[in-house]
VORO-69826 format. One line per field, with one value per residue (C-alpha): chain; x, z, y; residue in one letter. Coordinates in nm, 3 decimals, decimal comma. Each point is the difference from the previous one (the first is absolute). Layout:
N
ch = A  ...
east = X  ...
up = Z  ...
north = Y  ...
aa = a  ...
This chain:
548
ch = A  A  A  A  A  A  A  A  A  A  A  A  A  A  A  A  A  A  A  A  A  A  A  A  A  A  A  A  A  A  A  A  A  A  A  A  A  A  A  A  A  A  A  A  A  A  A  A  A  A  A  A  A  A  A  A  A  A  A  A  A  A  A  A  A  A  A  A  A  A  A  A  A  A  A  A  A  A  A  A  A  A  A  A  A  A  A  A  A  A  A  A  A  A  A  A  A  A  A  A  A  A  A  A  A  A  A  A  A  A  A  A  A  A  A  A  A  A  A  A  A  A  A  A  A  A  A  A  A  A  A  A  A  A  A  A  A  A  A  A  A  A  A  A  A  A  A  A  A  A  A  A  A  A  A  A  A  A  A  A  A  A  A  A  A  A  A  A  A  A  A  A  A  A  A  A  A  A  A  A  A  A  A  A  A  A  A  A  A  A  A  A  A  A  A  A  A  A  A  A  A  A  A  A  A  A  A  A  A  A  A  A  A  A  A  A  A  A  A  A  A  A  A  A  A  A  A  A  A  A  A  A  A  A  A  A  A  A  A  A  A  A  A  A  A  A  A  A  A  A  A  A  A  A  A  A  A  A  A  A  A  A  A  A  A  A  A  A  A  A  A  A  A  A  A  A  A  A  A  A  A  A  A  A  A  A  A  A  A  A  A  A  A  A  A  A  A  A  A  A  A  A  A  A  A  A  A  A  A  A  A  A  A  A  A  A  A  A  A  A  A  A  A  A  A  A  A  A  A  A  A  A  A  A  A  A  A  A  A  A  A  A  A  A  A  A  A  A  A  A  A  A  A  A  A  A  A  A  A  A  A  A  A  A  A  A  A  A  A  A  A  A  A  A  A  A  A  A  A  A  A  A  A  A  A  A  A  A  A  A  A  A  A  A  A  A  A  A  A  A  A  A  A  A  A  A  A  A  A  A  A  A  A  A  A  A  A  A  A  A  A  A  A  A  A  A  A  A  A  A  A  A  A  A  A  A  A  A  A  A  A  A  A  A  A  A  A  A  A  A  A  A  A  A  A  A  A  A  A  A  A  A  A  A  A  A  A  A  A  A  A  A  A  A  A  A  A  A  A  A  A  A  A  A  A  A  A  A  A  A  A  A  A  A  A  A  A  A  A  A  A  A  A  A  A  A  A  A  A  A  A  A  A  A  A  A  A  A  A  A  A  A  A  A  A  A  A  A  A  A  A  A  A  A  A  A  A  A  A  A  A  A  A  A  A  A  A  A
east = 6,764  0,044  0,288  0,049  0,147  0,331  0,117  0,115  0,087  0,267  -0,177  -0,002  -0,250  0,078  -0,227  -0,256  -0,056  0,148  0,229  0,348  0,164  -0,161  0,250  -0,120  0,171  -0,088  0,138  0,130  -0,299  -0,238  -0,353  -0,300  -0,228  0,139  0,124  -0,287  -0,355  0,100  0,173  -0,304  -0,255  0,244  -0,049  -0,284  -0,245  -0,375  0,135  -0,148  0,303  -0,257  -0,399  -0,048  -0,337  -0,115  -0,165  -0,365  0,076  0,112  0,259  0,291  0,246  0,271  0,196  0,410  -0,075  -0,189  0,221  0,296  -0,193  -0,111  0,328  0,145  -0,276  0,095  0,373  -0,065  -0,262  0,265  0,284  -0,215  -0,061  0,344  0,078  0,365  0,212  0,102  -0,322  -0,155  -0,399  -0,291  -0,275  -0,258  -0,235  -0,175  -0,054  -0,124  0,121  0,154  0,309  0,069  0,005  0,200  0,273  0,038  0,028  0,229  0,252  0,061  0,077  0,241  -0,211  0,022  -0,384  -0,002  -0,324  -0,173  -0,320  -0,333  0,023  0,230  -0,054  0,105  0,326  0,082  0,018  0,204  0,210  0,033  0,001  0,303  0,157  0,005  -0,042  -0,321  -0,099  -0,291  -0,279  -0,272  -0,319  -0,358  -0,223  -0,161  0,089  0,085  0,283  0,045  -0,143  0,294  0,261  -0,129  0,060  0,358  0,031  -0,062  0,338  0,222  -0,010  0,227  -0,257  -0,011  -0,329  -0,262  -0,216  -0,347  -0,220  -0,406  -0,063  0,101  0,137  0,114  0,392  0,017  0,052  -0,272  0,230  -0,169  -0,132  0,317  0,154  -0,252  0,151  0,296  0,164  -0,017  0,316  0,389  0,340  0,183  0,209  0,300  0,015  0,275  -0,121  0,198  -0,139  -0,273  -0,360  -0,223  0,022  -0,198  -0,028  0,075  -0,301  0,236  -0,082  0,221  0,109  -0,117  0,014  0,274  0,006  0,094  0,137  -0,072  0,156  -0,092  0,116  -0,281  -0,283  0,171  0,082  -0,373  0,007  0,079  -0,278  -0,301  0,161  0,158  -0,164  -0,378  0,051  -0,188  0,004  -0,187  -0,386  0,075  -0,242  0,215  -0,124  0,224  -0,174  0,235  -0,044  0,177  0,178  0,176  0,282  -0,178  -0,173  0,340  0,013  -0,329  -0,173  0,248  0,306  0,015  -0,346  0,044  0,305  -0,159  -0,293  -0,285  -0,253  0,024  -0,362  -0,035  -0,301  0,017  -0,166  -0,017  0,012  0,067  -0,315  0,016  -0,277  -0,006  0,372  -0,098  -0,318  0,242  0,241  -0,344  -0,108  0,337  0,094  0,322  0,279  0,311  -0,036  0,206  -0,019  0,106  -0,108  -0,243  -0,186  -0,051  -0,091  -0,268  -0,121  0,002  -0,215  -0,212  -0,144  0,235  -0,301  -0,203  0,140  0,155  0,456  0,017  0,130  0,341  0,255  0,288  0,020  0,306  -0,006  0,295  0,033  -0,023  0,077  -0,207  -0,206  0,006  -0,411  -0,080  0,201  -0,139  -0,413  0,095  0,110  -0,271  -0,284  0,231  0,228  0,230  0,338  0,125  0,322  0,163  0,246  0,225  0,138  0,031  -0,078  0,400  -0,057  -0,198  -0,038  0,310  -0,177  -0,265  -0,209  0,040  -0,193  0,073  0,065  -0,140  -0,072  0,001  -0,217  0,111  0,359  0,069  0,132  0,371  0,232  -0,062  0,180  0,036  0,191  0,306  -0,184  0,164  -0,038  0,251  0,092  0,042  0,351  -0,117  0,128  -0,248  -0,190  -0,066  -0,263  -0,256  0,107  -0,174  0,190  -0,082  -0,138  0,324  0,043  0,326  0,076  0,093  -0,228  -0,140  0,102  -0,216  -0,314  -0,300  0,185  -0,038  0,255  0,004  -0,175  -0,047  0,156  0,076  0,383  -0,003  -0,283  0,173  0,307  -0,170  -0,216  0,356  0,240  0,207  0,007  -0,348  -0,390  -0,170  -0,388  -0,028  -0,206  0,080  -0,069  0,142  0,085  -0,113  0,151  -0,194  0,088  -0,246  -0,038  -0,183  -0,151  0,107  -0,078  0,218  0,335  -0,127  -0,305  0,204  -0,044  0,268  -0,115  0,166  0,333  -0,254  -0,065  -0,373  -0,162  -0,365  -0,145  0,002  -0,231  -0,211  -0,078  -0,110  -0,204  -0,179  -0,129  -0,226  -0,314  0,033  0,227  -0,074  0,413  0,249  0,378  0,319  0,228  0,288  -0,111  0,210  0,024  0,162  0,168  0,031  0,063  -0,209  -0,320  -0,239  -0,309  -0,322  -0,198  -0,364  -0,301  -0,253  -0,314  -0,332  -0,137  0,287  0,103  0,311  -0,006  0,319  -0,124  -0,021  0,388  0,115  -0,229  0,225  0,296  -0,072  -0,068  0,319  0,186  -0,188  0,106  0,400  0,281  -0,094  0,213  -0,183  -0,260  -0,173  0,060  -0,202  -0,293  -0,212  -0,275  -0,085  -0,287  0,247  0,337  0,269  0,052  0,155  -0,185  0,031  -0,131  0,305  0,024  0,230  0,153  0,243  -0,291  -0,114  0,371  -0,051  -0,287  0,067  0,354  -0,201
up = -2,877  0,398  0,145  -0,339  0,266  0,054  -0,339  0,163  0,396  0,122  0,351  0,307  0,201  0,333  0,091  0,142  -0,344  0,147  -0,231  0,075  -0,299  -0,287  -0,245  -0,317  -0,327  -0,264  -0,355  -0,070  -0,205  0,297  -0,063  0,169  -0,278  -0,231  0,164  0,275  -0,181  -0,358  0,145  0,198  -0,304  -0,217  0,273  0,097  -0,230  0,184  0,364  0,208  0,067  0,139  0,087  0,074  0,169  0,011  0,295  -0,176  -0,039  -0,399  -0,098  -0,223  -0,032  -0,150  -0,156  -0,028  -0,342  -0,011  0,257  -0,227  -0,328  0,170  0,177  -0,347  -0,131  0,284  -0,126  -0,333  0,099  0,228  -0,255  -0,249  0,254  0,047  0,293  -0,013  0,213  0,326  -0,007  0,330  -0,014  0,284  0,071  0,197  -0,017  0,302  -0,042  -0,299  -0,231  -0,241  0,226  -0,050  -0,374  -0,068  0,282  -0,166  -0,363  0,140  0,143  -0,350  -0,165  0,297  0,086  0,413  0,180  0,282  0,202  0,180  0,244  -0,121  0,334  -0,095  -0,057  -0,256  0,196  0,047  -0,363  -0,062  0,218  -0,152  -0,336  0,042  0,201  -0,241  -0,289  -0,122  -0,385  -0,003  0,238  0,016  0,222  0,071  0,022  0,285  0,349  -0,181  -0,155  -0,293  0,122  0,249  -0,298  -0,197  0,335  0,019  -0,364  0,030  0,191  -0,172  -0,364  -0,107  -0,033  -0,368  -0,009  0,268  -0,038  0,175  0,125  0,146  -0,128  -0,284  0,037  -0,255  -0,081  0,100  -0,223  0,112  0,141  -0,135  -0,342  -0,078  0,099  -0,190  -0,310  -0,028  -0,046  0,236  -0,075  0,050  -0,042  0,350  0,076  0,130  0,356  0,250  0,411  0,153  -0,192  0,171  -0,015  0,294  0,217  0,298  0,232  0,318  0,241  0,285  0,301  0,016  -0,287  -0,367  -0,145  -0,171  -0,284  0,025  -0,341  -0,079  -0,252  -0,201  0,277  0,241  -0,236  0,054  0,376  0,081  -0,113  0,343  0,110  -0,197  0,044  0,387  0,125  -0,104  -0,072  -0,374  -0,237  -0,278  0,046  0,291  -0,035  0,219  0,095  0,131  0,118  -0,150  -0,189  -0,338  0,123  0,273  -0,019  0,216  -0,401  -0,134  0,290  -0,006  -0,338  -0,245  -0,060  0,264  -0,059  -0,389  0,084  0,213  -0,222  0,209  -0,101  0,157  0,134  -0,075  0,213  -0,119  0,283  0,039  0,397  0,209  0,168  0,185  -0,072  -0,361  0,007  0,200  -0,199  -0,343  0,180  0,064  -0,350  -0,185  0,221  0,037  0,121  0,119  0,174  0,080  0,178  0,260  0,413  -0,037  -0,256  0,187  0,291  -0,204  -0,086  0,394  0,068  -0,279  0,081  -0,194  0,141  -0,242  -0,295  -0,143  -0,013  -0,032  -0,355  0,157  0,046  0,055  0,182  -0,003  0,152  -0,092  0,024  0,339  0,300  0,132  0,337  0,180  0,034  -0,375  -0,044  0,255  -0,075  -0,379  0,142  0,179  -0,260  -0,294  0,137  -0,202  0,168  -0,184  -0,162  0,059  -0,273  0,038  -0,284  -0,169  -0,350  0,001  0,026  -0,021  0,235  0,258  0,325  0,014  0,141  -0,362  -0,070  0,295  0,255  0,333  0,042  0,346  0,049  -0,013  -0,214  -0,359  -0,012  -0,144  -0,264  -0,334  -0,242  -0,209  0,235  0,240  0,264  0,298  0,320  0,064  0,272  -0,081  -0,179  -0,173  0,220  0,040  0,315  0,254  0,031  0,183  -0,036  -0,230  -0,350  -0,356  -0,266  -0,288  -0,298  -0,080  -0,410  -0,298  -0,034  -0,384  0,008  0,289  -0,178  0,147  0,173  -0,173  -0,283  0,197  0,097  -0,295  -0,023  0,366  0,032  0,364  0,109  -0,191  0,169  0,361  -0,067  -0,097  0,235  0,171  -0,374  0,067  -0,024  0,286  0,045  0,233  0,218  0,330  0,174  0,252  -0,088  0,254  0,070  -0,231  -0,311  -0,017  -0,064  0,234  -0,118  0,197  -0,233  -0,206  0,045  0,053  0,255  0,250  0,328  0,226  0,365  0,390  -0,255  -0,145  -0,383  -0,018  -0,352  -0,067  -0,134  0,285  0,206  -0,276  -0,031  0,401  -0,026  -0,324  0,177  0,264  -0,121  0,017  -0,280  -0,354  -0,113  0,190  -0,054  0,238  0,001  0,218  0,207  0,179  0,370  0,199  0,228  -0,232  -0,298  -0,181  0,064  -0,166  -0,124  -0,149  -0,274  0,016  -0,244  0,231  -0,121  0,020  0,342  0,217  0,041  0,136  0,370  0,268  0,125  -0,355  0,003  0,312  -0,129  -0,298  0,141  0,289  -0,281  -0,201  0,346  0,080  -0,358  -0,087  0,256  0,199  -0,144  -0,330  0,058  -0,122  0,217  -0,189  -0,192  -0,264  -0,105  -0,407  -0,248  -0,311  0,035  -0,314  -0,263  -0,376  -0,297  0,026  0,357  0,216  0,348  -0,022  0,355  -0,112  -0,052  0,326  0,156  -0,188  0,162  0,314  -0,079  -0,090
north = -10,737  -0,137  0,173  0,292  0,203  -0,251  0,110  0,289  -0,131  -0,177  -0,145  -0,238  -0,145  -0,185  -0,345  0,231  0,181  0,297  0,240  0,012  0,086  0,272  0,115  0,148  -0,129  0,306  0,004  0,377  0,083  -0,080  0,164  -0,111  0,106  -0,192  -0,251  -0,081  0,126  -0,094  -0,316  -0,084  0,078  -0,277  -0,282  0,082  0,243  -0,040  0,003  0,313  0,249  0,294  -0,006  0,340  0,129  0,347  0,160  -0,023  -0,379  0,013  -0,275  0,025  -0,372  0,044  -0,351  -0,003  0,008  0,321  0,142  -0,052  0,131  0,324  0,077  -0,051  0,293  0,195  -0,056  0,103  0,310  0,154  -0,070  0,170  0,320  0,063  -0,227  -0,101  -0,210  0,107  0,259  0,039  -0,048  0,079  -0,188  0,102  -0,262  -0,079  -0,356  0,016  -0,325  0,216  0,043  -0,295  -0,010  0,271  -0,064  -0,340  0,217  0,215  -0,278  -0,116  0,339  0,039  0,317  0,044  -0,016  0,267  -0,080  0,244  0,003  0,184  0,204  0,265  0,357  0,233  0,124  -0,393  -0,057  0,310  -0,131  -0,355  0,144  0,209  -0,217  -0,302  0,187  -0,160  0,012  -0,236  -0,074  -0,210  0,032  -0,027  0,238  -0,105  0,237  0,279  -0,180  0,195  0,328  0,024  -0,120  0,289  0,263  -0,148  0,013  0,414  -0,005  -0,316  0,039  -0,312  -0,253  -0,099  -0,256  -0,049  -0,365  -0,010  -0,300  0,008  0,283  0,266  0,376  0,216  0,027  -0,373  -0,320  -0,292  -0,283  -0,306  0,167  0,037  -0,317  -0,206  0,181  -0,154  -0,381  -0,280  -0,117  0,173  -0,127  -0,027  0,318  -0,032  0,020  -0,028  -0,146  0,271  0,304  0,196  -0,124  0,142  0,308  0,059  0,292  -0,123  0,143  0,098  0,144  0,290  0,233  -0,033  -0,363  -0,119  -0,201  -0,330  -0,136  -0,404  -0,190  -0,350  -0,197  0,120  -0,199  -0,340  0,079  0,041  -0,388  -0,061  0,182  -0,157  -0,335  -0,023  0,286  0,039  -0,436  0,015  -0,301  -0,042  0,036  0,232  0,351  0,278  0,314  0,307  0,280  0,319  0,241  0,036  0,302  -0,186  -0,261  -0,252  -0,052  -0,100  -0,290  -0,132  0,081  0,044  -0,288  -0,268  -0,131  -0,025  -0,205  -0,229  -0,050  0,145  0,253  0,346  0,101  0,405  0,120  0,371  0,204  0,374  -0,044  -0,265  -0,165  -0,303  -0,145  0,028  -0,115  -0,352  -0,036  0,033  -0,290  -0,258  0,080  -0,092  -0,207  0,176  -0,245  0,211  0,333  0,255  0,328  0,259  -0,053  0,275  -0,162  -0,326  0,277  0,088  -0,369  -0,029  0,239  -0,014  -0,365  -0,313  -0,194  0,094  -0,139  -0,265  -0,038  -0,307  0,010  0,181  -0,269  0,268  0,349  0,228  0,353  0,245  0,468  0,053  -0,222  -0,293  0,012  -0,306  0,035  0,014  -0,285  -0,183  0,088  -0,083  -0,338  -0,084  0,081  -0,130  -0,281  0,194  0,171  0,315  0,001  0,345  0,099  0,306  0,217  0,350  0,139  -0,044  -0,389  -0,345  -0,161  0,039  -0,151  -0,171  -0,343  -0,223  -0,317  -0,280  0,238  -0,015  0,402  0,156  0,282  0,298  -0,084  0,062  -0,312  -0,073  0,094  -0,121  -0,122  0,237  0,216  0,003  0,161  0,116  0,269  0,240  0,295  0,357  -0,049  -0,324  -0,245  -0,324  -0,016  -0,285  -0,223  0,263  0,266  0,256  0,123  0,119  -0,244  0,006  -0,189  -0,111  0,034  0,212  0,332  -0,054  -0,380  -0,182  -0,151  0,162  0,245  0,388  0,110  0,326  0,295  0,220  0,341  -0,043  -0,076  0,130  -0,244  -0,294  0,100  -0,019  -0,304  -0,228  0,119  -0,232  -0,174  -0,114  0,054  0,174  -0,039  0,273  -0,269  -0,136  -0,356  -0,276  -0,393  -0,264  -0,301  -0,194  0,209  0,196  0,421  0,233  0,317  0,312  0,308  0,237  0,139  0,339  -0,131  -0,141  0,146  0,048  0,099  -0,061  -0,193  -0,272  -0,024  -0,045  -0,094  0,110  -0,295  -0,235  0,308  0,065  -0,336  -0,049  0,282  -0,069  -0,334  0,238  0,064  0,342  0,054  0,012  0,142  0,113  0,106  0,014  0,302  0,129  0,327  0,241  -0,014  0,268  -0,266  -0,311  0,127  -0,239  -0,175  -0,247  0,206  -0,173  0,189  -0,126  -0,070  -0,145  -0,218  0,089  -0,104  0,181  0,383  0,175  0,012  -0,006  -0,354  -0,119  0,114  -0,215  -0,269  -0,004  0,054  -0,320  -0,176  0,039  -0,066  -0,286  -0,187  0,136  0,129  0,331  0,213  0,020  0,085  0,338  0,284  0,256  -0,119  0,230  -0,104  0,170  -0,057  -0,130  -0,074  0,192  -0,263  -0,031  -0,016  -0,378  -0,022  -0,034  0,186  0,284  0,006  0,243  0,268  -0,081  0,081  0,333  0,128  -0,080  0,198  0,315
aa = x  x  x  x  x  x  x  x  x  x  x  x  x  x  x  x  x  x  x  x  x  x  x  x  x  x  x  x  x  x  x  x  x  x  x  x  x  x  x  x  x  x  x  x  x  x  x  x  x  x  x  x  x  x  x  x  x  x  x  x  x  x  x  x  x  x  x  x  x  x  x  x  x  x  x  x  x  x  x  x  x  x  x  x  x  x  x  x  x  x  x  x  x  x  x  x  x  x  x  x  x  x  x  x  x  x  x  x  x  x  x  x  x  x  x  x  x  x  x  x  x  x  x  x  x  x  x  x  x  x  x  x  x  x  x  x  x  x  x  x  x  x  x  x  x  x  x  x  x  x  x  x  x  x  x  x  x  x  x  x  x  x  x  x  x  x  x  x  x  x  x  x  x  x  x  x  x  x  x  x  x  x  x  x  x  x  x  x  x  x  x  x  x  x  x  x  x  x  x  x  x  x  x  x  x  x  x  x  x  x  x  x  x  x  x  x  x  x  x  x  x  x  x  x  x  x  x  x  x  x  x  x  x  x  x  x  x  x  x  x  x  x  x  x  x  x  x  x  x  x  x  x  x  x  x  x  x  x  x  x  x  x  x  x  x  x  x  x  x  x  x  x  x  x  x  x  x  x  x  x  x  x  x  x  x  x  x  x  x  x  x  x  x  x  x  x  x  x  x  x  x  x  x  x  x  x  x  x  x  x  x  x  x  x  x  x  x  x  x  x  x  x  x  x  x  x  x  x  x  x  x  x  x  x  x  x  x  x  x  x  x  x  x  x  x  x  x  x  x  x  x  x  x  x  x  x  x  x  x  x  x  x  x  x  x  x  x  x  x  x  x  x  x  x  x  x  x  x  x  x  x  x  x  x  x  x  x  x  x  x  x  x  x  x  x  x  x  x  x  x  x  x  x  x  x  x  x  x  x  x  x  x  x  x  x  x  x  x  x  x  x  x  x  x  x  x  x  x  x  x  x  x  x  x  x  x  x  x  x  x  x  x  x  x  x  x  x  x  x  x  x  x  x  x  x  x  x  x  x  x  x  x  x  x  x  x  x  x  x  x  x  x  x  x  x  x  x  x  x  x  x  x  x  x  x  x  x  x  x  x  x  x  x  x  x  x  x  x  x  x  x  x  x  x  x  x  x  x  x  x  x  x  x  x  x  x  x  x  x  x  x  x  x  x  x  x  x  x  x  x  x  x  x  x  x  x  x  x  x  x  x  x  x  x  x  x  x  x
């Protein structure tokens, strides 16, 4: 079973250890289900693919062989509702461990998983429903789940079958009853690596969300980021902290891990609480950890002192950019440095600190890989060292493992995204000397005031290091005589209120740490700052109320 994953990986290490070469080597019919969890449950039928703990502390372990028997049930149960290749199927299933089930079910009918978060309303699902012309869904009933189906239902009236988990409602077909009614075993269906497999809609900041279309290939790239990334063996226990919904799930819960032979630790929480999140890592001794800055925010605040990480050999932080603080308080209660990893529900991992690396705080890291990564000017041209361009990928649209097969429906945003005859991430950063990538913020956030380009992240991150600030977010504002200047939108903590010298305080403070010029001329301080349904700050609402 030691190194499974290399069946599939073409790779390089230097004397260090350090990956230099990752190439995947897929046959045509590629298909993680079959060829990961039922190959895992043949070498190895007792090992622990997924302990699973619910929020009242109930346990569920699932062994490769039992994920591969009830996959296959799924197979057959969705087969037998109708469920035909190429079909696109919701989940909405919190974190609940039937996701994972039927997404591995649904891989080996060739059926395409679309994920979804349990936060959406009715007019979201309309939305998603018409957009991807859903048939099937699956969901909990838990948060009004179902109810708010049924409300979107009153105004969508394709959907053939609806499937139900934790709880029953009438007009809906109990998930697991019905699973449990048919075979554990099923003939492999012919598959093909480049057909579609997963969709996601992207949670952009601007606009509606698009829908970001995955094939085969993006299983066996995520082998890079269980193995190089997140640095599991076997024996490793990893924990992710995303929710189903989201495709930080497909990098750190779903395919990588499997690959690598670790066990994927499911703590399935309603909402996040740090304290019941460490005590979960003492208790199960959770090795490998992974999560956004906020959450290790949280952990901050919330006391690490008062319980026991030791069992965490290896930290990784990824979905929003790193602050040079958390980093370094992680460090100094953990002996632990934080790998940043950079990447889009378009991608794996396309930048990123990898096993062996020496991180610096505050950088994503490198390219990996996977990728030909490069930064480029306005007209696609590659930049200098220093100077600030977009993040492309340089490849095939629909043939780059891990990279999406396109955006669905969507042939002007497909169109935009590989101009130039490449793929555009929309996100912007400088390389050092060394190597290494620099964060600067998106396309659309840069600020351009007095002829300098000015990127939001390296001011957000000063400021979120006084103690007065809990979140903030940098926009451009108009100015009568510069055109544009840097304006600072500001939740404030607990112990501090607005007041004018709380303003210069801030603003001295931003001067005293970055050049002059950047700092915040106007600075509002608000109770909440606009975000998406999966938590990122939309700075583009911001620049449209301060436009009204």
């Amino acid at each position: 079973m030691k190194d499974f994953y290399k069946r599939f990986v073409n790779e390089e290490l230097d004397s260090e250890g350090r990956l230099v070469k990752f190439e995947l080597d897929l046959p045509d019919n590629f298909n993680f289900s079959y060829d990961v969890v039922d190959g895992m449950a043949k070498l190895d039928p007792d090992g622990l693919a997924i302990l699973w703990v619910g929020e009242n502390g109930e346990e569920r372990r699932f062994t490769y062989r039992e994920l591969s028997e009830l996959s296959n049930r799924v197979a057959n149960m969705m087969t037998g509702h109708g469920v035909k290749k190429g079909d696109l199927v919701m989940a909405v299933l919190k974190r609940h461990y039937e996701f994972w089930l039927l997404a591995y079910g649904l891989f080996k009918i060739g059926a395409v998983l679309v994920p979804a978060t349990n936060q959406l309303s009715p007019k979201d699902y309309v939305y998603r429903f018409e957009a991807a012309d859903i048939k099937y869904i699956v969901t909990t009933a838990e948060n009004s789940v179902a109810e708010k189906v049924d409300k979107a239902l009153n105004k969508y009236t394709s959907m053939k079958e609806k499937f139900i988990t934790h709880g029953q409602r009438d007009g809906w077909t109990d998930f697991m009853t019905e699973v449990m009614k048919y075979p554990a075993s099923l003939e492999r269906v012919p598959t093909i690596k480049t057909e579609p497999m997963l969709m996601y809609f992207s949670s952009g900041t601007t606009g509606q969300p698009k829908m970001v279309l995955h094939n085969h290939m993006i299983a066996a790239a995520h082998i890079l980021t269980g193995k190089h990334w997140h640095h599991l063996s076997e024996g490793a226990l990893h924990l992710t902290v995303s929710e189903t919904g989201w495709a930080k799930c497909a990098w750190g819960k779903m395919f990588g891990q499997f690959a690598a032979g670790a066990t994927t630790f499911i703590y399935d929480f309603d909402r996040f609480d740090p304290d019941k999140l460490m005590a979960m890592i003492e208790k199960y001794k959770v090795t490998s950890f992974c999560a956004p800055p906020t959450m290790y925010r949280f952990f901050i605040k919330a006391g690490m002192e008062k319980y026991d990480l030791s069992s965490i050999k290896y930290s990784c932080i990824a979905g929003e950019a790193l602050n040079p603080e958390v980093f370094n308080r992680w460090y100094e209660y953990t002996g632990l440095k934080l790998m940043e990893g950079f990447g889009q529900t378009e991608s794996a991992v396309t930048v990123g600190n990898l096993y062996g690396m020496e991180p610096k705080p505050g950088s994503m890291g490198k390219p990996t890989p996977l990728y030909n990564v490069g930064l480029v000017d306005d007209l696609g041209r590659p930049v200098k060292v220093g100077e600030v361009g977009e993040i492309v990928i340089y490849g095939e649209q629909g043939k780059t493992p891990g990279l999406l097969m396109e955006y669905y429906r969507n042939p002007a945003e497909n169109t935009h995204a590989w101009r130039f005859g490449f793929y555009h991430t929309g996100d912007t950063a400088y390389m050092d000397e060394d190597g290494y990538f620099w964060y600067v913020g998106r396309t659309d956030d840069l600020i351009k005031a007095s002829g300098y380009r000015i990127g939001p992240f390296e001011i957000e991150s000063i400021l979120m290091e006084h103690p007065a600030v809990m979140e903030c977010a940098i926009t451009a504002a108009d100015d009568p005589i510069r055109g544009k200047v840097v304006k600072a939108t500001i939740v404030l903590t607990k112990d501090y209120s607005p007041s004018d010298e709380l303003v210069k305080e801030l603003q001295n403070y931003v001067k005293s740490s970055t050049a002059p010029y950047k700092y915040p001329r106007i600075i509002e301080f608000v109770d909440e700052l606009p975000k998406t349904v999966s938590g990122k700050i939309q700075r583009a609402q911001i620049r449209k109320n301060d436009a009204k």
